[in-house]
C-alpha positions, -999 to 999 in steps of 0.1 A, spaced: 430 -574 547 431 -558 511 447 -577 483 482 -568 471 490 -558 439 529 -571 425 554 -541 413 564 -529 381 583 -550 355 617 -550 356 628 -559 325 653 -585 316 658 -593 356 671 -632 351 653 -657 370 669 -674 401 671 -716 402 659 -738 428 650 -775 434 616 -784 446 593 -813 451 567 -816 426 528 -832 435 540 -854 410 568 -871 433 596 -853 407 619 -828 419 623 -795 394 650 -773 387 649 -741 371 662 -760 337 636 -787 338 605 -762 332 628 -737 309 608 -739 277 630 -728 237 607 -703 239 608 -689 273 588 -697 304 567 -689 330 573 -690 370 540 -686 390 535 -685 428 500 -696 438 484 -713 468 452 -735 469 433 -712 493 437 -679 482 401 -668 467 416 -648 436 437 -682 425 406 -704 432 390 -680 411 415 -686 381 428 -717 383 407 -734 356 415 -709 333 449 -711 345 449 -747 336 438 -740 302 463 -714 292 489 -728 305 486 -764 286 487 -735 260 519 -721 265 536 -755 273 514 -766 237 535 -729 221 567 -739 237 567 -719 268 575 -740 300 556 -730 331 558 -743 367 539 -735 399 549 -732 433 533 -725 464 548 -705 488 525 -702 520 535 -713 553 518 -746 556 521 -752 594 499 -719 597 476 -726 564 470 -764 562 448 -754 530 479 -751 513 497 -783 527 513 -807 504 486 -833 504 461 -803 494 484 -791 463 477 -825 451 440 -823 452 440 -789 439 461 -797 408 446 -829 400 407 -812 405 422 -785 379 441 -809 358 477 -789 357 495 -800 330 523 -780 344 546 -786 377 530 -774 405 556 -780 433 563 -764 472 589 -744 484 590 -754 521 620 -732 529 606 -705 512 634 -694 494 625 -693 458 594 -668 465 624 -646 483 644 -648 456 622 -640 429 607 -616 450 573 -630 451 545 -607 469 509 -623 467 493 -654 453 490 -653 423 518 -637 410 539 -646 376 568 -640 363 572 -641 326 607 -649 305 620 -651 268 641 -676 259 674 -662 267 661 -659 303 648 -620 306 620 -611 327 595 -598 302 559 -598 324 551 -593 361 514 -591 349 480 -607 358 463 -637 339 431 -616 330 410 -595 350 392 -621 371 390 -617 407 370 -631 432 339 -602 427 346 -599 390 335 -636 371 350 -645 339 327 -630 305 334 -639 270 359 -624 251 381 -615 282 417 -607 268 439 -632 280 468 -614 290 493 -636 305 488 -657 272 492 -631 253 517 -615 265 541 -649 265 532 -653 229 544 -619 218 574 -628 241 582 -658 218 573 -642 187 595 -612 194 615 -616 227 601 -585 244 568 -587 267 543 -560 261 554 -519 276 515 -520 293 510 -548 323 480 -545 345 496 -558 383 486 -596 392 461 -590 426 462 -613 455 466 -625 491 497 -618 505 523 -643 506 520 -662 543 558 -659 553 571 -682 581 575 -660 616 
């Protein structure tokens, strides 16, 4: 199956709360992971090839957006009873092998990837600090066929800092690429 690609930005679209269990043991709200700054909601999974191939460079810049006064938070979305990869016990491993600094936390009902609209893994959603969606982009160009090379913009980074320099995310977003969401039937 091809990746999917996430839609346009739609600017200052405000994010939508939820509570959910952390690997941690902690359960997060939407206010908990709201940095003075803005923040950043991903959806990701531990199977998906395009986040396996991120997610140490997602570790990095995202200890550097909690370090800039950004809060970020994970959550995996997949249905676990039909992707055991992605079960509970797994998001554990995965975050601790990538050393999160960051939530990473499930949505078993899989209502906050509705609400937010969620399409693939990974896909993020970027806010200032009065709570406007500012980025639906991609981390960088890394993908599963395309390895990381020096001097690779880092545009999810990027992109958040502007946000909390100046409030508004960048006009030009490349779309984050992925595997589908895996809804329950």
């Amino acid at each position: 199956m091809p990746p999917l690609s996430t839609p346009a930005t739609d600017f200052g679209a405000k994010p939508h709360d939820f509570s959910l269990k952390g690997v941690d043991g902690k359960t997060y709200s939407l206010k908990d992971v709201q940095g003075p700054k803005g923040f950043v909601v991903m959806f990701i999974c531990n199977h998906c090839p395009y986040v396996k191939a991120i997610a140490p460079r997602l570790a990095v810049d995202g200890k550097a957006l909690q370090d800039a006064g950004i809060g970020v938070i994970a959550i995996m979305p997949n249905d676990v009873a039909n992707y055991p990869d992605d079960s509970f016990e797994n998001m554990k491993k995965f975050a601790g092998e990538h050393g999160f600094t960051f939530p990473y936390v499930i949505d078993e009902t899989q209502a906050a990837a509705k609400a937010y609209g969620a399409v693939c893994t990974p896909d993020y959603f970027g806010y200032n600090g009065h709570g406007d969606l500012q980025y639906r982009g991609r981390l960088d160009a890394v993908s599963p066929s395309n390895p990381p090379s020096p001097g690779m913009k880092r545009e999810l980074l990027d992109a958040m800092l502007e946000i909390a320099a100046t409030g508004r995310g960048p006009a030009d977003q490349v779309p984050s690429m992925g595997c589908g969401v895996k809804w329950k039937k």
